[in-house]
N, C-alpha and C positions, 0 to 999 in steps of 0.2 A: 504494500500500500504506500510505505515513504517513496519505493522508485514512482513510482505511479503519480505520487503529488507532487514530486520535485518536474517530471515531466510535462504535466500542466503547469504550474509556475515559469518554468522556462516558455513553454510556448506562450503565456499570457504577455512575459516579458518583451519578447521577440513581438510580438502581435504588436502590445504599445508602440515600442521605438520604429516601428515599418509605420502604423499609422501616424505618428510625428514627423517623421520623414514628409511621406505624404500630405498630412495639412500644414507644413510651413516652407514646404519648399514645393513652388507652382510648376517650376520646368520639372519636375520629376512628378509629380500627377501625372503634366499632361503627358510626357512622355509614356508612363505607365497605361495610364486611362486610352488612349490612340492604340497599344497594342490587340488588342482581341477584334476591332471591326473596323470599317472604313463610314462610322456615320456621322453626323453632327458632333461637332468638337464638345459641342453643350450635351448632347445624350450621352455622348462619350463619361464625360465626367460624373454626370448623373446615373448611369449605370454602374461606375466606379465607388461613388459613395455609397449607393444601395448596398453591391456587393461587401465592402468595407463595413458600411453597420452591421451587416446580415453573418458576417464571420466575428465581429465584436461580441454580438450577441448570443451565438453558439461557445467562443472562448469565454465568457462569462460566466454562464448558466454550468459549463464544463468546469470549470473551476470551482463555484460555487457548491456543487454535487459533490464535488470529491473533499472539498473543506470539510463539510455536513461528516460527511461519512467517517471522513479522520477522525472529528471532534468527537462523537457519537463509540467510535474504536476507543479514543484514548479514555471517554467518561467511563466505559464500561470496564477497561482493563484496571481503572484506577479504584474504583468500585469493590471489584476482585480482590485485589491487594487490600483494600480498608475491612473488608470482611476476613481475609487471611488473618490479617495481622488482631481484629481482635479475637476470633480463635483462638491464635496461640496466647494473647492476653490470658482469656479467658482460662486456656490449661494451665498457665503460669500463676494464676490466682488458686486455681484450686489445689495444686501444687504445694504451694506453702500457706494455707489451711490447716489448722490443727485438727485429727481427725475427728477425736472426742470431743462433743461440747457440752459443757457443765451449766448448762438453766441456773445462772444465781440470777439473787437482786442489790447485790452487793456492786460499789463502784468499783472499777479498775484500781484507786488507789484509796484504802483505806487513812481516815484522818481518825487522831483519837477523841474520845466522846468522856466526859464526868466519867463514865464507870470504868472504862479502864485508866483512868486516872486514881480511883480510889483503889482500884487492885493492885497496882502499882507502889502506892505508898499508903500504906494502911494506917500510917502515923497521922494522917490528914486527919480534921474534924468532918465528920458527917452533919449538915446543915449548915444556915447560915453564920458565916464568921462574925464577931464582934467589929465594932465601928472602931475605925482607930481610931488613937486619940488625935486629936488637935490642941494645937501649945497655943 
């Protein structure tokens, strides 16, 4: 498909600089346009531009088609890969998963609470402490 779009590119290219040639330089029209018949210099050229839009418009539409078709190759191929790779995401999560899991309702990081404070140091008083004093 890349040989395929780089060969319409070229010929799109080639297309342009022949039609530049053509509309900016009139002796090479007419010379051009006088090839193929012997009739009026003006149908001459008028059959000449017909022709010239009429191959514009096919190198266009040609071009156009095979863009479509690339863009459409690379979304799909890119697509592929985004679904590969979370797969292996996906095996790689389950992977490093602990297999057992333990249903608590305890936090990840226990903080100490009053009673294991008082378990701790059983010298403590139980209830409310005295007001200091004030001097």
């Amino acid at each position: 498909m890349l040989a395929f779009k780089r060969v319409v590119t070229v010929a799109v290219m080639v297309y342009l600089l022949l039609a530049l040639l053509f509309l900016l330089l009139p002796a090479v029209r007419t010379n051009v346009a006088e090839l193929g018949s012997g009739v009026s210099p003006t149908e001459n050229e008028r059959n000449f531009f017909y022709v010239l839009s009429f191959v514009g418009v096919v190198v266009l539409a040609l071009h156009l088609v095979v863009e479509n078709i690339d863009s459409s190759i690379l979304r799909r191929t890119v697509a592929q890969q985004d679904a590969r790779v979370n797969e292996l995401k996906a095996k790689l999560y389950d992977v490093h998963q602990p297999t057992s899991k333990v249903a608590t309702n305890s936090p990840a990081v226990s903080y100490p609470t009053a009673a294991d404070a008082a378990e701790r140091d059983p010298a403590s008083p139980q209830g409310p402490t005295a007001t200091p004093p004030t001097y």
